[in-house]
TITORMI-148934 format. One record per residue (C-alpha): x, y, z. Coordinates in steps of 0.05 Angstrom, whole numbers, plus 32768, in hexadecimal, padded with zeros to 4 digits. Layout:
<rs>
- X	Y	Z
...
</rs>
This chain:
<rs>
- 8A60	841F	86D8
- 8AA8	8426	86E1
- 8AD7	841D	86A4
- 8B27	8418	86BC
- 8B5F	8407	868C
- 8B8F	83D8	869E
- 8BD4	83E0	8682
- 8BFE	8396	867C
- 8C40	837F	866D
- 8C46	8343	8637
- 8C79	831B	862D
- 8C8D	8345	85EB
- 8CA1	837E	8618
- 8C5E	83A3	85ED
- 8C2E	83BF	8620
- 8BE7	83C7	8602
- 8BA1	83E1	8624
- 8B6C	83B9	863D
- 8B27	83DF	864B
- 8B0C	83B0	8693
- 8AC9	83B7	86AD
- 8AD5	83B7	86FF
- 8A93	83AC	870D
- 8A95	835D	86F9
- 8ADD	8356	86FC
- 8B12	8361	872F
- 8B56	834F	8724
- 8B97	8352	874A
- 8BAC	8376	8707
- 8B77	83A4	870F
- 8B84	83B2	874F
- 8BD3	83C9	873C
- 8BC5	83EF	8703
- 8B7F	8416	8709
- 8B79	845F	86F4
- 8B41	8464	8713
- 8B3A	84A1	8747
- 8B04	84A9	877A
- 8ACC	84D1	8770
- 8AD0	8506	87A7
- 8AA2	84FC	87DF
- 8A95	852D	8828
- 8ACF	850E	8839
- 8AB3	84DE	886E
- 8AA5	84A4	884D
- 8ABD	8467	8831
- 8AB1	8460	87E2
- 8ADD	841E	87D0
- 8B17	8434	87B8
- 8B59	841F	87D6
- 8B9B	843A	87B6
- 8BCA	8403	87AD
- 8BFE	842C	87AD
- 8BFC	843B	87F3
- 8BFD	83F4	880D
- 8C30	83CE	8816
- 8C2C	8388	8802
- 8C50	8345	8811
- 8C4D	8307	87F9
- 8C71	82C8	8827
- 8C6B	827B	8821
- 8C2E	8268	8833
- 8C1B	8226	8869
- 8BF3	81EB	8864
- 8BED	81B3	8830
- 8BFC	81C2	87E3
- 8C47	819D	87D9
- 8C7F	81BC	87AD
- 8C5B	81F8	87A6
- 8C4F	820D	87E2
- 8C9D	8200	87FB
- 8CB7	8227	87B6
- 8C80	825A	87AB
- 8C71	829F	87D2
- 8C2C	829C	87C9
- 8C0F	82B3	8811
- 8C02	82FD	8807
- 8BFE	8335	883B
- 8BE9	837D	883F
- 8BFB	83AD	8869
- 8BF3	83FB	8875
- 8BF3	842D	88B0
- 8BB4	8448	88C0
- 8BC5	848E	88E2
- 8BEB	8498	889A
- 8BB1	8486	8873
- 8B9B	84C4	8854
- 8B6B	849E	8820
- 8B38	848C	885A
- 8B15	84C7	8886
- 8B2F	84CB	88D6
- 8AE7	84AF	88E7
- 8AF1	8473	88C0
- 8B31	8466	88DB
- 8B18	846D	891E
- 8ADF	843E	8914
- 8B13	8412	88EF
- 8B3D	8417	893A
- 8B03	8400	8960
- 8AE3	83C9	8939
- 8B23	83A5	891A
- 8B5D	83B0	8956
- 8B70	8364	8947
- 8B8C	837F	8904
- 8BB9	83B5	8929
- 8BFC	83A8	893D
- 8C1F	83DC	8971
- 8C2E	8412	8934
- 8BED	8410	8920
- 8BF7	83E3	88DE
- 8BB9	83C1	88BE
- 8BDE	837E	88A6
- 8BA4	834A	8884
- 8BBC	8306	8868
- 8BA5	82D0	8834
- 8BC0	8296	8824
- 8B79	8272	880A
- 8B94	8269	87C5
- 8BDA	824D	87AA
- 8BD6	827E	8774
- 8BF7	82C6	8791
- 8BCC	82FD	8767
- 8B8B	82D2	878B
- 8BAA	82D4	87C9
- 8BB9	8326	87BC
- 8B72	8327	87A7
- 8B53	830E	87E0
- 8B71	833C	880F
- 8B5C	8371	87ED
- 8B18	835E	87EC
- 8B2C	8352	8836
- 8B3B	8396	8846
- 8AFE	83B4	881B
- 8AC9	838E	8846
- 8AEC	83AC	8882
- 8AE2	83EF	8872
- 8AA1	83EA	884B
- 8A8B	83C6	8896
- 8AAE	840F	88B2
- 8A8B	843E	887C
- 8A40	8411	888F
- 8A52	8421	88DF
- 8A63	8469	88CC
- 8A23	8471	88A0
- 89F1	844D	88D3
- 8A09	8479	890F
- 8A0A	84BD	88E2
- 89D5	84F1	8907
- 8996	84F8	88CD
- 898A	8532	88A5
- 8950	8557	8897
- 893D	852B	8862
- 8944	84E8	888C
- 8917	8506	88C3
- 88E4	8519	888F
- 88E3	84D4	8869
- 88DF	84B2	88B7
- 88A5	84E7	88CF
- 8884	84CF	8892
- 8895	848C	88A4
- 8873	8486	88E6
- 8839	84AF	88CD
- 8827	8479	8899
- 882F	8448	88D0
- 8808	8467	88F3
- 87D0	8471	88C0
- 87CB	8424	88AC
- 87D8	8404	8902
- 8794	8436	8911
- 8774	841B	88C8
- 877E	83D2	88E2
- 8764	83E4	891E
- 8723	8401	88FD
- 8717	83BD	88D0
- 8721	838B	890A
- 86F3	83B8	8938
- 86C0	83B0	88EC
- 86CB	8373	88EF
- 86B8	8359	8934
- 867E	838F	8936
- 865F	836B	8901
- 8664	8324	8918
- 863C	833F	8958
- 85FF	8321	8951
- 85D9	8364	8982
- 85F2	8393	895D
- 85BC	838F	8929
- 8585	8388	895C
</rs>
């Protein structure tokens, strides 16, 4: 379990510490102001972690119904990075990134994802995010499924097809039982 500290102005200018637990709660807050650092991987693969840092983020009125507030309020939020710069995701993430997701390009390469679900801007924030993190988890699945196996995989699929096998020639052997005994010659 992951335990981040979030660090929050108050309206007394006092900052104090509040321990979170990210694995039920996910905040815009939490999303500014994690300490958290990524556990280091083989360099391939996509853990979850997205520094916020390194995006830049908009936020522009947003369109439909919702009155007052949504003439006075910037509450449509956007993200936006360039993936050749990303050096938080591995080239072969970014590549499958390229090929599954071009709608999200524009011509210098710039992932731009919008929200404007909410009328409340952190939610908004939030959401594309979450966006974004479903995009490359979908990436890091891709780059997993189409990895060659290892030694190990080949050994747990030999074993596999070995058990099936076993039991598709054991079913075999009870339904060939089974209709030798209802011959009524056999016992003759």
């Amino acid at each position: 379990m992951l335990k981040c500290t979030i660090i929050r102005n108050v309206p007394s200018q006092a900052i104090f510490q509040q321990p979170v637990d990210t694995t039920t709660k996910t905040t815009a807050a939490l999303l500014f102001s994690c300490m958290f650092q990524p556990r280091d991987t083989n360099g391939d693969e996509f853990i979850g972690w997205i520094p916020v840092d390194k995006i830049e983020k908009r936020f522009m009125r947003s369109s439909g119904p919702g009155g007052q507030n949504v003439n006075m309020v910037n509450t449509k939020c956007q993200i936006r990075f360039n993936l050749n710069e990303a050096n938080w995701l591995s080239s072969r993430i970014q590549d499958i990134f390229r090929k599954r997701f071009v709608r999200l390009l524009n011509k210098q390469h710039d992932v731009v994802i919008s929200s404007d679900k909410s009328r409340i801007q952190a939610e908004n924030q939030d959401d594309c995010f979450k966006k974004l993190r479903a995009l490359l988890l979908e990436c890091n699945k891709e780059l997993l499924n189409n990895r060659s196996p290892t030694r190990q995989d080949k050994a747990i699929l030999d074993y596999r097809a070995k058990r099936a096998a076993q039991r598709r020639l054991y079913t075999k052997r009870m339904q060939s039982r089974k209709k030798r005994s209802r011959d009524p010659y056999e016992s003759i």
